[in-house]
GULO-869696 format. One record per residue: residue number from 1; residue in one letter; x negated, y negated, z of N, C-alpha, C in turn. Coordinates in steps of 0.1 Angstrom, whole numbers, padded with zeros to 4 digits. Layout:
<pts>
(NUM, "a", (X, Y, Z), (X, Y, Z), (X, Y, Z));
...
</pts>
This chain:
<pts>
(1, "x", (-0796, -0837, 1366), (-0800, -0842, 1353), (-0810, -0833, 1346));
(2, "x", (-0807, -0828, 1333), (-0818, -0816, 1326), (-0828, -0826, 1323));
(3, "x", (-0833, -0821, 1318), (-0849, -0826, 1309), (-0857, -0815, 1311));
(4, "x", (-0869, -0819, 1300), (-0880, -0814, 1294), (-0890, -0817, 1297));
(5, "x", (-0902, -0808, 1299), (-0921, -0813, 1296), (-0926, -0812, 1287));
(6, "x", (-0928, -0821, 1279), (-0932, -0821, 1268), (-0947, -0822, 1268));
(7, "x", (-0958, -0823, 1262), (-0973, -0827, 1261), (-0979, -0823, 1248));
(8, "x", (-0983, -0840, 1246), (-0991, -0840, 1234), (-1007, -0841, 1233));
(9, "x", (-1013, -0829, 1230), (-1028, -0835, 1235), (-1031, -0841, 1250));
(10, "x", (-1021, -0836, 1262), (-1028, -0833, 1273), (-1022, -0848, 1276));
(11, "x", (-1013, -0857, 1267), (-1007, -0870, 1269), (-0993, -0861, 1277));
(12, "x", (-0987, -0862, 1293), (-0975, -0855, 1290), (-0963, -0862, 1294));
(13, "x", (-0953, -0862, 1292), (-0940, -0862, 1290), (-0930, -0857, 1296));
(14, "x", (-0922, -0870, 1302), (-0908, -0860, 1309), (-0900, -0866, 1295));
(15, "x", (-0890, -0856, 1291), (-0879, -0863, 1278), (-0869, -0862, 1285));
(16, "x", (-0856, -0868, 1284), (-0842, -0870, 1287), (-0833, -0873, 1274));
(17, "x", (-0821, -0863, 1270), (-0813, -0868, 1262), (-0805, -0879, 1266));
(18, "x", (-0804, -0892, 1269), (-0800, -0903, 1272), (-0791, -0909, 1261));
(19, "x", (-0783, -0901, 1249), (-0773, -0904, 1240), (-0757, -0905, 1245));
(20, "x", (-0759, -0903, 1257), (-0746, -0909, 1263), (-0747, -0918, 1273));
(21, "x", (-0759, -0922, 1277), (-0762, -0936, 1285), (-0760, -0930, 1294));
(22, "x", (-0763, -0917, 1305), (-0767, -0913, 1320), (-0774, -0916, 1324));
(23, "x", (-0783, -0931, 1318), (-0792, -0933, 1331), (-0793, -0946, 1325));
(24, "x", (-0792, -0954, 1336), (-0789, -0967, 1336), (-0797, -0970, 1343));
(25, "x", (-0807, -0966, 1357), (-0816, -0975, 1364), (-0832, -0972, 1355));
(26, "x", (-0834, -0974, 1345), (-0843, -0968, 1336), (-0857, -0969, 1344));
(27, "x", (-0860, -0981, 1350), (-0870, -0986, 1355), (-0877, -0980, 1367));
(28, "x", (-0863, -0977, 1378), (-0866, -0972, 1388), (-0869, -0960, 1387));
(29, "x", (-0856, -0947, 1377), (-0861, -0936, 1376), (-0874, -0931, 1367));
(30, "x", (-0880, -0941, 1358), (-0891, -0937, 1355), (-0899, -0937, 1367));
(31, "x", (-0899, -0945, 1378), (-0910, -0944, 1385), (-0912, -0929, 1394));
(32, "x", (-0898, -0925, 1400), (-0895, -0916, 1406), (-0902, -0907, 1398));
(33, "x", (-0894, -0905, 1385), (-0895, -0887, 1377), (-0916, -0887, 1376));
(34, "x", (-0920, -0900, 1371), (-0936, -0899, 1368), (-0946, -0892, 1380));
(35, "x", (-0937, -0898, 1390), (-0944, -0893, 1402), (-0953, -0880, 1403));
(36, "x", (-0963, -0880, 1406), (-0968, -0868, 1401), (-0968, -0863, 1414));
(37, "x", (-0963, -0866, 1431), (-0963, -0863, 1443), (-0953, -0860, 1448));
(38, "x", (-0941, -0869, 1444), (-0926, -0869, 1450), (-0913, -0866, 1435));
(39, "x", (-0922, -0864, 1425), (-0911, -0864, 1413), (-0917, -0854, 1404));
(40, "x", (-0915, -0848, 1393), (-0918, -0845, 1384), (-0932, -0845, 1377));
(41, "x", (-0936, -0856, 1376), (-0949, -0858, 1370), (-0958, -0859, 1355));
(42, "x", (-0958, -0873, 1352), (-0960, -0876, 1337), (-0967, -0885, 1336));
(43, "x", (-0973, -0888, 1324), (-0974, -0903, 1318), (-0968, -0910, 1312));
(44, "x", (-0953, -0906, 1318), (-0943, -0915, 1310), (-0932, -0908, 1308));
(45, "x", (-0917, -0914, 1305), (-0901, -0910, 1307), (-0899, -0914, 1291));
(46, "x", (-0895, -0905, 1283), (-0894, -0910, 1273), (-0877, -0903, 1272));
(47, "x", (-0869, -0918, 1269), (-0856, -0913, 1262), (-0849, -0912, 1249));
(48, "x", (-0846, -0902, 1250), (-0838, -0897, 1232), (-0822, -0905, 1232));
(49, "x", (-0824, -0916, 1226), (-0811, -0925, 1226), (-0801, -0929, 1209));
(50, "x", (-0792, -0933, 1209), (-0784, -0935, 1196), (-0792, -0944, 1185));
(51, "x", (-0790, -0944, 1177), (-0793, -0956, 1169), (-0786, -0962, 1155));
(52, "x", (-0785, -0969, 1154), (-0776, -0978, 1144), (-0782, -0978, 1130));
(53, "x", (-0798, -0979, 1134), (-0805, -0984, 1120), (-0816, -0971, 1119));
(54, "x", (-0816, -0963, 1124), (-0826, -0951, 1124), (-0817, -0939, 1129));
(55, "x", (-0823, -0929, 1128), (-0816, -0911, 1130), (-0815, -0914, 1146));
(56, "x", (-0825, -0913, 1156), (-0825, -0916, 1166), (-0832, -0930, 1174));
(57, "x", (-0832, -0933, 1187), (-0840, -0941, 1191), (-0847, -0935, 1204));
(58, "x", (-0861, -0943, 1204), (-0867, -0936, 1214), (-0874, -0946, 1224));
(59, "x", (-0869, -0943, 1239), (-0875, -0957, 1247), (-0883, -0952, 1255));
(60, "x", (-0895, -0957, 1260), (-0907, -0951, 1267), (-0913, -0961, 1279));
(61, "x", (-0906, -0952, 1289), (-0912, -0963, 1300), (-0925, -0954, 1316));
(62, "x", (-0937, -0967, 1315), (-0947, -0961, 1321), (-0945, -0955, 1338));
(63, "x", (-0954, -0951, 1340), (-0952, -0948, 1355), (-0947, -0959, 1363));
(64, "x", (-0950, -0970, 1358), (-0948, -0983, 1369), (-0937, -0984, 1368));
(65, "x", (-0928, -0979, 1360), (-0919, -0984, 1355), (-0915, -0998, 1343));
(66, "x", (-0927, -1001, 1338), (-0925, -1008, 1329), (-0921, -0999, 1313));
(67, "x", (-0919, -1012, 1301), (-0911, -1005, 1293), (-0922, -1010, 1278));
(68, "x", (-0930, -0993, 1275), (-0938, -1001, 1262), (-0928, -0998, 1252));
(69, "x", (-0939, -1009, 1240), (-0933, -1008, 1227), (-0933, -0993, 1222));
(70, "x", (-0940, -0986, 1223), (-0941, -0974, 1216), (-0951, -0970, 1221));
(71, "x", (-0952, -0953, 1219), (-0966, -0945, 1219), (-0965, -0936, 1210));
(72, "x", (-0977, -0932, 1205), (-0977, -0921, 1192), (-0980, -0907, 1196));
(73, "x", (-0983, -0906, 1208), (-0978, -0891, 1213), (-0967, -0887, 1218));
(74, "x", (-0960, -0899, 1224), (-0947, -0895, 1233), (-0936, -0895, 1216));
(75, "x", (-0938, -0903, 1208), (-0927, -0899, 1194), (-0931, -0885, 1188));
(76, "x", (-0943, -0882, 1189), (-0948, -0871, 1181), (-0938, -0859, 1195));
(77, "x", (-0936, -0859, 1209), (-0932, -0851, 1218), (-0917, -0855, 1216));
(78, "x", (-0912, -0864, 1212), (-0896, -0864, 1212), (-0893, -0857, 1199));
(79, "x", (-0900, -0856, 1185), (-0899, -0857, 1176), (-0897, -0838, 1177));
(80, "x", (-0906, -0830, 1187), (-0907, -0819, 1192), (-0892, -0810, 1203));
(81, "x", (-0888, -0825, 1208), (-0876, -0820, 1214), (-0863, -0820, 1207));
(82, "x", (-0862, -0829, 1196), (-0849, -0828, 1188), (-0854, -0813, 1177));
(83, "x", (-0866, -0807, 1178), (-0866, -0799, 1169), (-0858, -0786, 1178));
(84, "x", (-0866, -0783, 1191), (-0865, -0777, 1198), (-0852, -0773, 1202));
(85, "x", (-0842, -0784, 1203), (-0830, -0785, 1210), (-0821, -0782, 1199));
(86, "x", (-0822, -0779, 1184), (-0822, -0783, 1171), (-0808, -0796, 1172));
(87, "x", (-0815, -0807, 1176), (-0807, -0817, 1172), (-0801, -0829, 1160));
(88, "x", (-0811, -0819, 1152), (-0811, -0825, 1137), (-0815, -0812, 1126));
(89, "x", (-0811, -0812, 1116), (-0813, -0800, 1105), (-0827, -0806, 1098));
(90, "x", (-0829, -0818, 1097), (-0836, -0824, 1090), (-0853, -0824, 1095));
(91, "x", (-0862, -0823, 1088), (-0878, -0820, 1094), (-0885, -0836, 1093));
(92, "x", (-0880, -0840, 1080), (-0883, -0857, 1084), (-0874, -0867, 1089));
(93, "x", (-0879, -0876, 1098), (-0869, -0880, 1109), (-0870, -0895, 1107));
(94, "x", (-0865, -0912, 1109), (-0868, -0917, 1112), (-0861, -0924, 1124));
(95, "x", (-0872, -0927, 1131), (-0872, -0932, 1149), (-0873, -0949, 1151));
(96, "x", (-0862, -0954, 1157), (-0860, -0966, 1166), (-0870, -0963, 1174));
(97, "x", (-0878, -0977, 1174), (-0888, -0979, 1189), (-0884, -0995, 1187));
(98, "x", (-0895, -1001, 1201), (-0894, -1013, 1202), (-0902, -1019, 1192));
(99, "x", (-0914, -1008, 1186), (-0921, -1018, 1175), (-0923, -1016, 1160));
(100, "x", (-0907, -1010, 1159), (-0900, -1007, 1146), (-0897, -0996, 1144));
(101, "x", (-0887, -0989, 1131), (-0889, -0976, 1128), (-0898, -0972, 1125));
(102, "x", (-0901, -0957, 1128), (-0912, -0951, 1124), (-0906, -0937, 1118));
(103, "x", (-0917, -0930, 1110), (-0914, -0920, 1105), (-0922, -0911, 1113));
(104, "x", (-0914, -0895, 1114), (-0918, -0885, 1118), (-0914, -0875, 1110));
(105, "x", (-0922, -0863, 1109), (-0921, -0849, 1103), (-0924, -0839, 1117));
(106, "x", (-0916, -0828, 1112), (-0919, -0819, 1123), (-0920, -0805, 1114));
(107, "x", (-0933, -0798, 1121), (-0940, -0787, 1114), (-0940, -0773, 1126));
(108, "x", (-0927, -0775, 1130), (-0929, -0765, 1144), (-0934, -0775, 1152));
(109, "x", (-0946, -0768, 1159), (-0956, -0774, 1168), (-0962, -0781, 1164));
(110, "x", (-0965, -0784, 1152), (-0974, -0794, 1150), (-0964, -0808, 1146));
(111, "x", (-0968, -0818, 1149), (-0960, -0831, 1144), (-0965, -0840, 1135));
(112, "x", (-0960, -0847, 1127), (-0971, -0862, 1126), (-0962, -0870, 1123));
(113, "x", (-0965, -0885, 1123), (-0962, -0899, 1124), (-0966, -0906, 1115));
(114, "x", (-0955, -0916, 1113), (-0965, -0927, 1104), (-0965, -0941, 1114));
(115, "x", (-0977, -0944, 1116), (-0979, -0954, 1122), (-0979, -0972, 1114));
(116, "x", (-0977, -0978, 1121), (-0978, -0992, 1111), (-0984, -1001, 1117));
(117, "x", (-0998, -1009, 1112), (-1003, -1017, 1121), (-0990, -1032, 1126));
(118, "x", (-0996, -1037, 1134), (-0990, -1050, 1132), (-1001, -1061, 1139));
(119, "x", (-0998, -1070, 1122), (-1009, -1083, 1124), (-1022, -1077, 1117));
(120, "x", (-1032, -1087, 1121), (-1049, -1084, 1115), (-1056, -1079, 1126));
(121, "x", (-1060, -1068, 1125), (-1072, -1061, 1136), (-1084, -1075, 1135));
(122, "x", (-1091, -1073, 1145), (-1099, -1085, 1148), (-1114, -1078, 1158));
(123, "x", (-1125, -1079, 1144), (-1133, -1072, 1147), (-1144, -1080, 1155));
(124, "x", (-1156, -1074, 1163), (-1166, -1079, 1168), (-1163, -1089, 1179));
(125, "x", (-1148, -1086, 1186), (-1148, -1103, 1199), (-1152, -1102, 1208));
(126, "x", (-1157, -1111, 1216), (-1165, -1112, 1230), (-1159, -1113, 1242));
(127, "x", (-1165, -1103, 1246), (-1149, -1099, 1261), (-1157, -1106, 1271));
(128, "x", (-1157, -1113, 1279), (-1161, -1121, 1292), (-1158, -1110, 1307));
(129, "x", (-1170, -1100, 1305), (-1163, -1092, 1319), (-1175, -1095, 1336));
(130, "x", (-1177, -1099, 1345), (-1185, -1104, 1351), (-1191, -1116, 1347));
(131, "x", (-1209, -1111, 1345), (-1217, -1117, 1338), (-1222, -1113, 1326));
(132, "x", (-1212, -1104, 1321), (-1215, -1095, 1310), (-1206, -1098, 1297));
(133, "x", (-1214, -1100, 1283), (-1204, -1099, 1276), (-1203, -1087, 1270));
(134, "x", (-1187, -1081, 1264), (-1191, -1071, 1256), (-1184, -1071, 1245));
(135, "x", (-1187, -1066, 1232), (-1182, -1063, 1224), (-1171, -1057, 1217));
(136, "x", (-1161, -1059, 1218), (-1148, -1051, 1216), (-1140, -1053, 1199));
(137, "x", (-1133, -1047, 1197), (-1124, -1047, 1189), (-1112, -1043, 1187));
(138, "x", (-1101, -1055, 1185), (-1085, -1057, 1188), (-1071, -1053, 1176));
(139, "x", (-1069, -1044, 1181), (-1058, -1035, 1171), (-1046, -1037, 1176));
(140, "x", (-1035, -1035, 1167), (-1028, -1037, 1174), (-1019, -1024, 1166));
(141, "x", (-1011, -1010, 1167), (-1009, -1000, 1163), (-0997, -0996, 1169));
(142, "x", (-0990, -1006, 1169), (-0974, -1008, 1179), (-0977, -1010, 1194));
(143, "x", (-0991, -1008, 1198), (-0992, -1015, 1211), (-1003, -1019, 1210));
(144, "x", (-1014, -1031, 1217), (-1022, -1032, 1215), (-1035, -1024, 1220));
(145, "x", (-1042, -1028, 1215), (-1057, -1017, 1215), (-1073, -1025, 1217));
(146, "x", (-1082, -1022, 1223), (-1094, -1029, 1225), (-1103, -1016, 1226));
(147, "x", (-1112, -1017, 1217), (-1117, -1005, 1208), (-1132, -1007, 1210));
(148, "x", (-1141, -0995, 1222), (-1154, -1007, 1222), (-1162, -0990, 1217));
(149, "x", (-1170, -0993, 1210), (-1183, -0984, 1205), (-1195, -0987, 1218));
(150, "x", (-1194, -0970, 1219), (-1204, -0968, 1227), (-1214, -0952, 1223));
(151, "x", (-1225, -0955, 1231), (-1237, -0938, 1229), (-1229, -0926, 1233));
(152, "x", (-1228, -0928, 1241), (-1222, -0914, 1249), (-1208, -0918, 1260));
(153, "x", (-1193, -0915, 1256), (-1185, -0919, 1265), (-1182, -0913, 1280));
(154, "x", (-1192, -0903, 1281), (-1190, -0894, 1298), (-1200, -0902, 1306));
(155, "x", (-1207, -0912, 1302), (-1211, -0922, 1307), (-1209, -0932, 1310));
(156, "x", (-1194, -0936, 1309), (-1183, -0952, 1304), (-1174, -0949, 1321));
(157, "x", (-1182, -0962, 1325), (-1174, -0964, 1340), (-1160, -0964, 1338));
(158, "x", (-1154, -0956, 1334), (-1140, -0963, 1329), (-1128, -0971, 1343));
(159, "x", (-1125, -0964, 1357), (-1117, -0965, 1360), (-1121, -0980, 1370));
(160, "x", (-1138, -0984, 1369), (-1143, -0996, 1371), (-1143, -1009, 1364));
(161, "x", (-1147, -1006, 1348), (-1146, -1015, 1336), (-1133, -1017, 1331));
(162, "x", (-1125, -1005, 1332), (-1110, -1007, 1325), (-1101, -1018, 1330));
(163, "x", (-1100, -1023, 1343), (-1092, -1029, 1345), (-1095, -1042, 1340));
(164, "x", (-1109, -1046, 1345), (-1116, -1059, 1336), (-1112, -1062, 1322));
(165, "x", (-1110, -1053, 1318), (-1106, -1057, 1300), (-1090, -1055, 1297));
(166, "x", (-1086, -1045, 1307), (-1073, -1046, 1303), (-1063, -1058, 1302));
(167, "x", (-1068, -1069, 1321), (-1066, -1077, 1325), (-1066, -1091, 1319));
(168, "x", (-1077, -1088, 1313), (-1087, -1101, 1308), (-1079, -1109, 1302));
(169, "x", (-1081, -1122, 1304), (-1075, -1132, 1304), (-1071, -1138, 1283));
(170, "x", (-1087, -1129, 1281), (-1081, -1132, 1265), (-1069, -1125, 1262));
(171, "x", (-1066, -1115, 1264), (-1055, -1108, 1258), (-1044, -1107, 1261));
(172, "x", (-1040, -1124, 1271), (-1028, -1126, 1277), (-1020, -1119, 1288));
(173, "x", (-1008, -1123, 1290), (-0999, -1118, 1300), (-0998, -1100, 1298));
(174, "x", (-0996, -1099, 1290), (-0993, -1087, 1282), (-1008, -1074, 1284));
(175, "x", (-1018, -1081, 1282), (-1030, -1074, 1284), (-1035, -1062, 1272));
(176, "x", (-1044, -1052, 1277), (-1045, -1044, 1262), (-1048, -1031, 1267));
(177, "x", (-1047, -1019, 1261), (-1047, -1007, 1263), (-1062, -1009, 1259));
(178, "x", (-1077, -0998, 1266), (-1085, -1001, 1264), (-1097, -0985, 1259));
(179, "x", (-1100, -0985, 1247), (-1107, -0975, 1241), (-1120, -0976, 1240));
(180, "x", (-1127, -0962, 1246), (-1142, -0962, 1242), (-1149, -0952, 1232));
(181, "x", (-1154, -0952, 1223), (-1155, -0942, 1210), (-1167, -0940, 1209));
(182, "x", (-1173, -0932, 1207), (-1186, -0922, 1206), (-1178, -0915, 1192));
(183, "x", (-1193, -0917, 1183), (-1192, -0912, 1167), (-1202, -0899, 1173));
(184, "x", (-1193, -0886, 1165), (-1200, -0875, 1165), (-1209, -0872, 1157));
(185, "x", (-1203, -0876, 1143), (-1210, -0869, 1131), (-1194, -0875, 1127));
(186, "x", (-1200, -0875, 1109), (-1189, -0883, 1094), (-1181, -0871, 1098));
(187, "x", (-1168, -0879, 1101), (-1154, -0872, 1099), (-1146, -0874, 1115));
(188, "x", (-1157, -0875, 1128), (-1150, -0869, 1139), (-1159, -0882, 1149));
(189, "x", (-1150, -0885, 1158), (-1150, -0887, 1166), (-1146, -0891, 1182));
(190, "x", (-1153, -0895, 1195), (-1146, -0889, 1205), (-1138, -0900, 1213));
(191, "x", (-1132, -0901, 1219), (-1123, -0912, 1228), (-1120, -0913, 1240));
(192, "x", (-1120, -0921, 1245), (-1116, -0919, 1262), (-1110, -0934, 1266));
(193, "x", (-1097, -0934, 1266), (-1089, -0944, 1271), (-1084, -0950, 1282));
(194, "x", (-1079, -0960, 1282), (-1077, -0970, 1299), (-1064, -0970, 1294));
(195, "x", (-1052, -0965, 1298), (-1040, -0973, 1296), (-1029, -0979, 1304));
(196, "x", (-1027, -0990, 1298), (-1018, -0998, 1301), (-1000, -0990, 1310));
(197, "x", (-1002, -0996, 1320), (-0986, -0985, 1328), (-0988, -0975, 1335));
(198, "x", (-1001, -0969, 1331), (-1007, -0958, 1334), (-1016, -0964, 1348));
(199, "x", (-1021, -0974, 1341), (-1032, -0983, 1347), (-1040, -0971, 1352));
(200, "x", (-1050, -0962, 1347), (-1056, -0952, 1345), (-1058, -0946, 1333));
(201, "x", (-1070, -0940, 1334), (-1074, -0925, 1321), (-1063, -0918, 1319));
(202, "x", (-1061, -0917, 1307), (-1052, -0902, 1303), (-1058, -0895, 1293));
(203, "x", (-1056, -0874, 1291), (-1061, -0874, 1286), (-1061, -0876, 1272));
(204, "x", (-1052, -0883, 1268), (-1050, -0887, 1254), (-1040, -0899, 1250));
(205, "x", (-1041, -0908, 1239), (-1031, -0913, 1239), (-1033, -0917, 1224));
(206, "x", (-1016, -0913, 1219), (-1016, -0914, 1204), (-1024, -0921, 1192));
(207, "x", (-1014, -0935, 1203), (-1018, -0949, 1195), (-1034, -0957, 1197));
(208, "x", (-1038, -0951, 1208), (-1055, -0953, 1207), (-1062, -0942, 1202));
(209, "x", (-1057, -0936, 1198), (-1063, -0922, 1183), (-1063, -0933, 1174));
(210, "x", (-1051, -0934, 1170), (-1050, -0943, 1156), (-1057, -0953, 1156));
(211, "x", (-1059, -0963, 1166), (-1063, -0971, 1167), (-1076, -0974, 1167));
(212, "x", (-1085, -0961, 1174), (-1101, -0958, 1174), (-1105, -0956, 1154));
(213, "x", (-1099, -0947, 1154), (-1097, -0944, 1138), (-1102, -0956, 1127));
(214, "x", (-1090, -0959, 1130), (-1088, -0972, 1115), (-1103, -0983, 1125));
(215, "x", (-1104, -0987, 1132), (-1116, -0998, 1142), (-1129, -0990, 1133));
(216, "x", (-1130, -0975, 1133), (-1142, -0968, 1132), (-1144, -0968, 1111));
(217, "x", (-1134, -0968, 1105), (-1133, -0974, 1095), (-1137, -0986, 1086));
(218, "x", (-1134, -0995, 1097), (-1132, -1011, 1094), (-1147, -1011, 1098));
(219, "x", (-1154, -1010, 1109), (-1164, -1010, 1117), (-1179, -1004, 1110));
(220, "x", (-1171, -0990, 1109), (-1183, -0982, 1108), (-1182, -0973, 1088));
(221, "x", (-1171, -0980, 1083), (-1170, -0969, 1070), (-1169, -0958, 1070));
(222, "x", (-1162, -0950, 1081), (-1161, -0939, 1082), (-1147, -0934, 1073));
(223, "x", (-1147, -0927, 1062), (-1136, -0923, 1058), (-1124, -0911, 1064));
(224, "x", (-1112, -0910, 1055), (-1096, -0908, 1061), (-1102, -0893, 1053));
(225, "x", (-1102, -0883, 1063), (-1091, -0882, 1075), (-1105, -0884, 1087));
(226, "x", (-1099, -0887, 1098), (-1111, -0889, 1108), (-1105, -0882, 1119));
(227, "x", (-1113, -0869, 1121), (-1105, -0860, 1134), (-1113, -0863, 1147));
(228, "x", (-1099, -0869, 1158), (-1105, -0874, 1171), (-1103, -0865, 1179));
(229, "x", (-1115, -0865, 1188), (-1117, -0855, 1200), (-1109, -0861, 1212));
(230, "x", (-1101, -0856, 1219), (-1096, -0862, 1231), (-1103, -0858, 1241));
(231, "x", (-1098, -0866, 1255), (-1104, -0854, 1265), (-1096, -0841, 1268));
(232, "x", (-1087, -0840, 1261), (-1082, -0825, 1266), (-1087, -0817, 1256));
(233, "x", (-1097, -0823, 1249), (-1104, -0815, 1244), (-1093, -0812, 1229));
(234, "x", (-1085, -0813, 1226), (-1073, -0811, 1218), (-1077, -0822, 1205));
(235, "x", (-1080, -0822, 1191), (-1085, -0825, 1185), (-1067, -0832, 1172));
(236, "x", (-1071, -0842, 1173), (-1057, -0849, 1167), (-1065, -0854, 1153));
(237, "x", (-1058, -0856, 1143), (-1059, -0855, 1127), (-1053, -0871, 1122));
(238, "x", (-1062, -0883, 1121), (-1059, -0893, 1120), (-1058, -0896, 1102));
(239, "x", (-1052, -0901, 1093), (-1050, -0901, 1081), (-1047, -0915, 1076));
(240, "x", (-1053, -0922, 1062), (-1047, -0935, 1060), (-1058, -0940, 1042));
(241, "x", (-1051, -0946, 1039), (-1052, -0954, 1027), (-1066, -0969, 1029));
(242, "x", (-1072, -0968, 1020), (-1081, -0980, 1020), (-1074, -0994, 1024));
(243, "x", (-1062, -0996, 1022), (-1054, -1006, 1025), (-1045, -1005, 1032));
(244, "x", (-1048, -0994, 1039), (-1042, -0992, 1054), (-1027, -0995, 1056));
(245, "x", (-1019, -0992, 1047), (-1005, -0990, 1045), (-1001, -0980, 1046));
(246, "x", (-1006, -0965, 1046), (-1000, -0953, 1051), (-1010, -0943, 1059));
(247, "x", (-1006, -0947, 1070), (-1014, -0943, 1083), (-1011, -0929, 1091));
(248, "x", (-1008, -0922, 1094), (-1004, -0913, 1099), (-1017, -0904, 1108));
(249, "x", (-1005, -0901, 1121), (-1012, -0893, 1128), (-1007, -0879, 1129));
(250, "x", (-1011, -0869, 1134), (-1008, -0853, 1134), (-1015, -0846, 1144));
(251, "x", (-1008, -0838, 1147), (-1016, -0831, 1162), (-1004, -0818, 1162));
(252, "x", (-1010, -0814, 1174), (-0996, -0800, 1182), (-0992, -0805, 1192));
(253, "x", (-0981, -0807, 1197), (-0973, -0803, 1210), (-0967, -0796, 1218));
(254, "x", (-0968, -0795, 1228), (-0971, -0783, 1240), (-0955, -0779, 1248));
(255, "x", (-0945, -0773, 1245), (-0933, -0778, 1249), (-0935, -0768, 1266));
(256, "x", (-0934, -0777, 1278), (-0942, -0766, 1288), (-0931, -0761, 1293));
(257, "x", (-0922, -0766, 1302), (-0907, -0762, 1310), (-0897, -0770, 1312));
(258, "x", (-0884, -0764, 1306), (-0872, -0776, 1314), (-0867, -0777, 1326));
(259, "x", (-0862, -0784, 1328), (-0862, -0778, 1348), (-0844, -0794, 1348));
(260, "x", (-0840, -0791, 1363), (-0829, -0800, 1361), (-0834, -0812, 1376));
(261, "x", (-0837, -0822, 1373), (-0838, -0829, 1384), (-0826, -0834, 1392));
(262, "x", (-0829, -0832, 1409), (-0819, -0835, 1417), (-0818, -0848, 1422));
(263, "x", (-0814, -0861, 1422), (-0818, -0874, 1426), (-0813, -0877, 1440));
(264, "x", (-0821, -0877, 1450), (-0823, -0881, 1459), (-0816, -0893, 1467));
</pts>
């Protein structure tokens, strides 16, 4: 089975053309291919599949093998492999996900997205973690988001604290992807995320760019464009309207090697 490595901002990517339905045990083989010991090794299986109501569709499932709504680096890395592969003539694209179509452009290596919130972000809630409460704020940016402002994030227990909030009982069955933001200076700031599937740090993840962004906005008055520092150090270009109707993210993607997996 061919495929790709893709990586966005150090977020990375196994892709599969799955437009003729070769892979049917989705769940299992995401766990295998993610493997970063016995498989391939990613943050995720993302498949390039048909679509009825969009150019293509794109399904993204985590290491665990679970299956998210979306991520805004793994579309911005598919959006990279239909360029690559040239499986479309066209530079703007629109993409099936589970949490709607989305639009993409493709600039070469660089990509960008338009993201769409869904529902009302929900500022200043009180997260119940020990005997501690803390402060957070709840986005939801095709997956959801818990957005906490902090001094310095190379200080943020993350792989201690993260599960507490991810888990937490407010944010349901379902749970929350979890961000911590340090403001640099007007225009830029830094992020360090817990994610959901991953159930670990990565070093970047789309939809909590966007989502630190528009929080630091709403929050803090920080105006569009607001460029986020990842930890890969790889600096993504967040964009949007006062009334938060045209949101878009942009970055580069890394197209690293194809290679053909043998299944076991």
């Amino acid at each position: 089975m061919e495929f790709a490595k893709i990586v966005g901002s150090g977020n990375d990517f196994i892709v599969i053309d799955n437009r003729k339905n070769i892979i049917k045990r989705k769940n299992s083989i995401a766990k295998k291919l993610c493997n970063r010991k016995f498989g391939v090794g990613a943050d995720g299986l993302l498949l390039l599949e048909k679509s009825k109501r969009a150019d293509f569709k794109m399904r993204i499932f985590n290491p665990d093998g679970s299956e998210a709504e979306m991520c805004g680096n793994g579309l911005r890395c598919i959006l990279r492999y239909i360029y690559e592969n040239s499986l479309s003539d066209r530079k703007k694209l629109k993409i099936e996900t589970k949490a709607g179509i989305l639009d993409g452009e493709i600039k070469g290596k660089k990509i960008k997205i338009r993201i769409r919130l869904i529902g009302e972000p929900k500022l200043n809630i009180e997260i119940p973690v020990d005997e501690n409460i803390i402060i957070g704020n709840y986005i939801n940016t095709g997956v959801p988001h818990t957005v906490i402002f902090v001094d310095d994030i190379e200080k943020v227990k993350l792989e201690e604290i993260g599960p507490k909030i991810r888990y937490n009982i407010i944010f349901g069955e379902k749970g929350t992807n979890v961000d911590w933001v340090e403001i640099v200076k007007e225009g830029f700031i830094k992020i360090r995320t817990y994610e959901r599937g991953v159930e670990g740090e990565t070093l970047s993840c789309g939809t909590g760019v966007v989502a630190s962004a528009i929080i630091t906005f709403l929050s803090k008055g920080m105006k569009s464009p607001i460029n986020v520092i990842t930890m890969s150090k790889e600096i993504l270009r967040v964009y949007f309207d006062n009334k938060l109707e045209n949101i878009y993210l942009e970055g580069k993607t890394f197209y690293s090697f194809k290679g053909v997996w043998i299944e076991s």
